[in-house]
N, C-alpha and C positions, 0 to 999 in steps of 0.2 A: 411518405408512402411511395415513393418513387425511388425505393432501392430495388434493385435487380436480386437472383437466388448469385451469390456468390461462395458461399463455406461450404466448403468439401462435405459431400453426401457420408456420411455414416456407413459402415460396412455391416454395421448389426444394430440393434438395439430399437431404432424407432420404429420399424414393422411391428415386431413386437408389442409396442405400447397401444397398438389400437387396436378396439373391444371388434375384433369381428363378428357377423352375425353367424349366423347355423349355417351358411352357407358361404362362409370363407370372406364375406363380402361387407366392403362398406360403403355407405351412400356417401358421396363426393359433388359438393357444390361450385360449381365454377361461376366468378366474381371478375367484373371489368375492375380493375386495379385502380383505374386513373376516376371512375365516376362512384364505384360502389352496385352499381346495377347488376344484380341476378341474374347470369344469363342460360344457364340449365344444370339439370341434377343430371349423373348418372352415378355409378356402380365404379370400383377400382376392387381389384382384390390384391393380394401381395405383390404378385408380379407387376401391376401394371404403377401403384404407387411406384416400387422402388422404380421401375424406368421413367416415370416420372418424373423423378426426384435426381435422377440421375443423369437424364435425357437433357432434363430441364424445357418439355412439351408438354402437354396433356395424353396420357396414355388411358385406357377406361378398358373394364370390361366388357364386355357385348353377352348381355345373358341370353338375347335371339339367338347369336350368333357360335356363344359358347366360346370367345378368344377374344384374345387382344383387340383392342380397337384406338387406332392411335388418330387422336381427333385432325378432323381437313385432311386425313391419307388422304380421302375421293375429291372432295371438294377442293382443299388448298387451303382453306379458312383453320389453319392450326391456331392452337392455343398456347400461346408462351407463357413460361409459369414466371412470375414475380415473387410469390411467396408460396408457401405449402403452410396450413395451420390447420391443429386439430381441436378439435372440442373440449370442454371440459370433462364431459363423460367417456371422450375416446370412441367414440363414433361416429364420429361425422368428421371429413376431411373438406377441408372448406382449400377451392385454388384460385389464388389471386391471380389472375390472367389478364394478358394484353392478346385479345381477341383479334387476330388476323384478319385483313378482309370485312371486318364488322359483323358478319353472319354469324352466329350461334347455332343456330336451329338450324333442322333437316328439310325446312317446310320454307326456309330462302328468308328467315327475317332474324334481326338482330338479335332478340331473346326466345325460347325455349317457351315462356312466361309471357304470352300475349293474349291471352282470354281473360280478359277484365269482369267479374261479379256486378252487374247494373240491373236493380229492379230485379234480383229474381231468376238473371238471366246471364250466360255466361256470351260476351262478345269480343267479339278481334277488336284490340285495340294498336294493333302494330301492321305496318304495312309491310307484304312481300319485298322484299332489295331486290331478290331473284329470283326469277324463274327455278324453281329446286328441279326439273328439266335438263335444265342448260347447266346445272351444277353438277349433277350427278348423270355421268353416262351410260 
């Protein structure tokens, strides 16, 4: 598992192949490459796949924001892509990444995915790395 994206990006065809939803959009999973660990969902629509893919970084859409959002622009914690794979159904874009910096999340911890189900009850099971303060100016 420790091949890099190396074969020329497509010029047409695999946008195509994925079931977008009513709103242009597919949910995109980003995966540490080297452990398998989950480290947060977001949204990619056509443009931000193909630079993706193309870029070979994590590109997302920002449905707050209504644009591009190219993962670590503020932070610095980019997402390098290792692989790009799709689902069976063609909706889900799942990106094998080598997580920059460790940080995932906007809240300064490694995954997105830190509120652990205990008794009932939903708790932090991850600690801050950073001050999301001193990350974001």
């Amino acid at each position: 598992m420790e091949e890099t994206l190396t074969q020329a990006v497509p010029t047409s065809g695999f946008i195509d192949q994925v079931s977008w939803n009513s709103d242009g959009l597919v949910p995109a999973i980003a995966q540490d490459f080297k452990s398998g660990r989950v480290l947060m969902m977001a949204w990619m629509n056509r443009e931000s796949l193909a630079l993706t893919a193309s870029e070979g970084y994590a590109v997302y859409w920002s449905r707050s924001r209504k644009g591009l959002w190219r993962k670590g622009e503020s932070s610095g914690f980019l997402q390098k892509i290792r692989e790009i794979r799709l689902d069976c159904d063609g909706d889900t874009v799942l990106l094998m990444v080598e997580q920059e910096g460790g940080i995932a999340c906007h809240t300064g911890r490694s995954s997105c995915f830190y509120n652990l189900l205990q008794d009932g009850e939903w708790r932090v099971s991850q600690p801050v790395l950073q001050d999301p303060k001193a990350i974001y100016k």
